[in-house]
VEXNU-181236 format. One line per 8 residues: for each residue x, y, z of N, C-alpha, C, O. Coordinates in steps of 0.02 Angstrom, whole numbers, always signed. Layout:
! VEXNU-181236
X/Y/Z/X/Y/Z/X/Y/Z/X/Y/Z ~ ... $
END
This chain:
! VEXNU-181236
-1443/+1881/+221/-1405/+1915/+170/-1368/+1974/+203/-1394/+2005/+249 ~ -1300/+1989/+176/-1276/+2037/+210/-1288/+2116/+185/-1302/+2128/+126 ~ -1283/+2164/+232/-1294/+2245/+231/-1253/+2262/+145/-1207/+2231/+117 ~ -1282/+2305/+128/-1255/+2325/+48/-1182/+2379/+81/-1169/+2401/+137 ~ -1156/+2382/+27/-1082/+2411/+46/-1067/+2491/+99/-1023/+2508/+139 ~ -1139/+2528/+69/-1137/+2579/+91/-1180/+2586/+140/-1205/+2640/+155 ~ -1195/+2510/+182/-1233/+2500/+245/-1184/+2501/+312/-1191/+2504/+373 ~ -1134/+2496/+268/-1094/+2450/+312/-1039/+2524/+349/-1024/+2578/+324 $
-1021/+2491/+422/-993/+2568/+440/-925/+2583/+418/-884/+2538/+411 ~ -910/+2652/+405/-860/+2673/+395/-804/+2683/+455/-814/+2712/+508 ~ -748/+2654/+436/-686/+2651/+494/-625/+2679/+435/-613/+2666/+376 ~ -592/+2727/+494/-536/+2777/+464/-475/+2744/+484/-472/+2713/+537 ~ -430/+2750/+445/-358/+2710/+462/-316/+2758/+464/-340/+2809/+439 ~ -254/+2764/+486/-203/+2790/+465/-138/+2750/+434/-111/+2705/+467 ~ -118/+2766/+381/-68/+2704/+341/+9/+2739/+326/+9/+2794/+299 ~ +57/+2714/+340/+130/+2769/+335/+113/+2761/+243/+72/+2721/+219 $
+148/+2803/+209/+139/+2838/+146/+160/+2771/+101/+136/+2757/+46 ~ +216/+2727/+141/+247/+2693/+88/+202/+2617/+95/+220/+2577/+52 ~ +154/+2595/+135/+142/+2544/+155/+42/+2591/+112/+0/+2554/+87 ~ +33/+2660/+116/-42/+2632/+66/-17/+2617/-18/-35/+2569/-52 ~ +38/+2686/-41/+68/+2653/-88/+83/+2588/-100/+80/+2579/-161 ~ +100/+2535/-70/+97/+2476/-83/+24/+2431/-112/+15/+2382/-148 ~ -32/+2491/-62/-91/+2440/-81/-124/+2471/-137/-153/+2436/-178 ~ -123/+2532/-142/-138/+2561/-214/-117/+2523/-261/-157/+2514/-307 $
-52/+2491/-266/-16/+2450/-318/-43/+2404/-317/-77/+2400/-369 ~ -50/+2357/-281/-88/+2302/-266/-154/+2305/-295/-168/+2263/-338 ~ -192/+2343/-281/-255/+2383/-282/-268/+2361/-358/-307/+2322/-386 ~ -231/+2393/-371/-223/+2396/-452/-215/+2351/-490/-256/+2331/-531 ~ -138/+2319/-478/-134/+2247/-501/-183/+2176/-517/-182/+2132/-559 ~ -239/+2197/-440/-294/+2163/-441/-355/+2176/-467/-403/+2137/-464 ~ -354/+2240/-497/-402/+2268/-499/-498/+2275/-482/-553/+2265/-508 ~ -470/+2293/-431/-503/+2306/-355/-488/+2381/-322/-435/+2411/-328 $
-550/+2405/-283/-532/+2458/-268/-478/+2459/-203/-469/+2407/-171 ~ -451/+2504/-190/-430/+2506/-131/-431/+2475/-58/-386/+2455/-21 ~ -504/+2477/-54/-551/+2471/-8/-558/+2381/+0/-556/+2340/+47 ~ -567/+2379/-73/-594/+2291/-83/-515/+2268/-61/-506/+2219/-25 ~ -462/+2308/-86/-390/+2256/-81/-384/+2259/+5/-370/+2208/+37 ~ -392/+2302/+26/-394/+2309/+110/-429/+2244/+133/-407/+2206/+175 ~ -487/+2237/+101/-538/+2173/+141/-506/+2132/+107/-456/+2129/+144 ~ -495/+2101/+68/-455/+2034/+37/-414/+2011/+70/-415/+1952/+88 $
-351/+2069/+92/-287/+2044/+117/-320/+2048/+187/-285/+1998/+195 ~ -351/+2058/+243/-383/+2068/+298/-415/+1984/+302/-402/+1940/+344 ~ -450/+1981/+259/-480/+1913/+263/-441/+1852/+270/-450/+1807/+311 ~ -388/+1857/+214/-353/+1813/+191/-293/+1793/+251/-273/+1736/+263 ~ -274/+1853/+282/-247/+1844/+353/-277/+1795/+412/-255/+1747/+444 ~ -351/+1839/+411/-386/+1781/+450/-382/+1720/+437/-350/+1679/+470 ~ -410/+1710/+393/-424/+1646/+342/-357/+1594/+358/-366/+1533/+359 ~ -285/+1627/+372/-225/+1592/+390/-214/+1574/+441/-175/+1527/+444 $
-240/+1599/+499/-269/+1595/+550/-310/+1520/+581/-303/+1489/+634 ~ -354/+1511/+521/-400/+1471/+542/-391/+1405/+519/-394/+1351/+548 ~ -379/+1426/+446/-338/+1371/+397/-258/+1378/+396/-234/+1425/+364 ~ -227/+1345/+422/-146/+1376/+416/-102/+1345/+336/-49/+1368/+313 ~ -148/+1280/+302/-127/+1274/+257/-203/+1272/+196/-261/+1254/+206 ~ -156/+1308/+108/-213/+1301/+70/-201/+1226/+36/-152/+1189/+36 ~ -262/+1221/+9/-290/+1163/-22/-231/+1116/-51/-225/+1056/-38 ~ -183/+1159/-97/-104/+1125/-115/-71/+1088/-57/-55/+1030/-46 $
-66/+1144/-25/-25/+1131/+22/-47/+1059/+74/-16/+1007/+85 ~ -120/+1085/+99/-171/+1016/+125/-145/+960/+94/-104/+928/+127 ~ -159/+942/+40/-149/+896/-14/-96/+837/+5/-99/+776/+15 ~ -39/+898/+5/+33/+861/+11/+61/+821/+67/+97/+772/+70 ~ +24/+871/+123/+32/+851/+190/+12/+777/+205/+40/+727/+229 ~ -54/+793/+179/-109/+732/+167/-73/+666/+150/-70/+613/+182 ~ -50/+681/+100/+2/+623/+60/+70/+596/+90/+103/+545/+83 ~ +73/+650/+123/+144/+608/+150/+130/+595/+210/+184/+589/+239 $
+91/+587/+242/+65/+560/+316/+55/+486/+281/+93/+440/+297 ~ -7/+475/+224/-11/+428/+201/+41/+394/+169/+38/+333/+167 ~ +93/+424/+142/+124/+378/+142/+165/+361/+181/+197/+310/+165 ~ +183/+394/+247/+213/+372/+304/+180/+304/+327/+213/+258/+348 ~ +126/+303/+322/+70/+274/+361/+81/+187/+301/+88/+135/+334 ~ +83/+182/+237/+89/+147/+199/+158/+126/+212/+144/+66/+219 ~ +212/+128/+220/+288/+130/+234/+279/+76/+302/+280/+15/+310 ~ +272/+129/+343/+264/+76/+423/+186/+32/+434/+170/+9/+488 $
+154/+29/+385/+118/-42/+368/+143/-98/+327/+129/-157/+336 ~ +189/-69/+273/+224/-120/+253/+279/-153/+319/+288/-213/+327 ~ +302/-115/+348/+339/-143/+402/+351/-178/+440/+396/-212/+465 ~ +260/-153/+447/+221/-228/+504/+216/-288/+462/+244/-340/+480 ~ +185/-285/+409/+162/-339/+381/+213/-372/+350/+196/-426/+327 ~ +296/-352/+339/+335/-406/+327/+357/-425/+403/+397/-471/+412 ~ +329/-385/+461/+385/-415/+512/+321/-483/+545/+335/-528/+584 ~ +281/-476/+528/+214/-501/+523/+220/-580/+490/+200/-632/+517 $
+247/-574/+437/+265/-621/+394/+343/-660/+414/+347/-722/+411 ~ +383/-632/+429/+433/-663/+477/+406/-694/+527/+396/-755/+523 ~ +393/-666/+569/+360/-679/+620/+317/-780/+609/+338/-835/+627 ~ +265/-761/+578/+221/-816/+542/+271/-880/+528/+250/-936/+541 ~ +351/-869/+495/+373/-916/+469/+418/-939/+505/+449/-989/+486 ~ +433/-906/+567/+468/-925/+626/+425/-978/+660/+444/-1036/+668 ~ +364/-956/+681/+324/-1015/+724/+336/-1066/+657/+377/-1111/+664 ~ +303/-1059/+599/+285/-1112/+566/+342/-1170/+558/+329/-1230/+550 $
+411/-1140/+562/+470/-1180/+581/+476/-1222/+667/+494/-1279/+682 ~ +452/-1165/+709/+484/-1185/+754/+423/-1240/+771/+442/-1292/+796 ~ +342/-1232/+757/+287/-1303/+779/+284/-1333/+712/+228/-1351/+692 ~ +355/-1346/+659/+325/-1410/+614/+256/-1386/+558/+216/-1425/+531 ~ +258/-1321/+552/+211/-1301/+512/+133/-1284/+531/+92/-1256/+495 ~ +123/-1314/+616/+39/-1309/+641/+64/-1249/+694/+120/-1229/+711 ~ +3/-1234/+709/-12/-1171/+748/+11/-1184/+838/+7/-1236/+870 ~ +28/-1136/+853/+54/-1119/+911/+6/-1170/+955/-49/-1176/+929 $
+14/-1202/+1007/-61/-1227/+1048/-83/-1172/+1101/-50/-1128/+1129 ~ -151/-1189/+1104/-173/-1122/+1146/-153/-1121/+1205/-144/-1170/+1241 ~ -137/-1015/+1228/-89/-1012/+1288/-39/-1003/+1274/-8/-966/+1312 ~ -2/-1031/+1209/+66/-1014/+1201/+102/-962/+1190/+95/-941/+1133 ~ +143/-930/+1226/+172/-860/+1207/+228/-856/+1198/+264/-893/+1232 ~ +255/-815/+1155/+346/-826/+1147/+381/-806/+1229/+368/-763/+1271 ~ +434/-864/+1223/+480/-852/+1278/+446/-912/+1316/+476/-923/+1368 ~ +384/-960/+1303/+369/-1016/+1329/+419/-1058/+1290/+441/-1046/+1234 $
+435/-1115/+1336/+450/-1185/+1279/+435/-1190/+1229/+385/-1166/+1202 ~ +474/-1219/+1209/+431/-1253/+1139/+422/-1324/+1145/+466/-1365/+1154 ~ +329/-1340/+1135/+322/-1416/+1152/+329/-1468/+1114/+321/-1525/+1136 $
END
């Protein structure tokens, strides 16, 4: 379990006037102290760091890989299917004989 708040050590900052004003606002908006909005946005930096996308974002990415991935499987599998109806023309409907590779005769 971690140290209680006032275990924990104290570190002094210096902040230009218009950038703590910003987190006071913030501060507020969230309502959170000062202190807490400092660790939030601190974390949340990290956190971008480690994770560069959130869960939305994951999601989407996710999805369009897959469906990249669904797209150029359909691709194969009609060129797949061409493919299939070319031999089946070119041996009379039976299977290639074994050994046979395109650019051999055809027997």
């Amino acid at each position: 379990m971690g140290r209680k708040p006032s275990e924990l050590p104290r570190v002094t900052f210096r902040f230009p006037d218009e950038l703590r004003d910003l987190i006071e606002r913030a501060a507020e908006a969230n309502n959170r102290s000062v202190n807490a909005e400092v660790i939030a946005r601190l974390e949340a930096s990290f956190g971008q760091l480690e994770k560069p996308f959130n869960e939305a974002q994951e999601a989407v990415v996710v999805q369009m890989v897959k469906d990249y991935g669904d797209r150029k499987w359909g691709d194969i599998q009609a060129k797949m299917k061409a493919l299939e109806a070319k031999y089946e023309e070119l041996f009379d409907g039976k299977p290639p004989p074994p050994g046979w590779v395109p650019g051999d005769p055809v027997p």
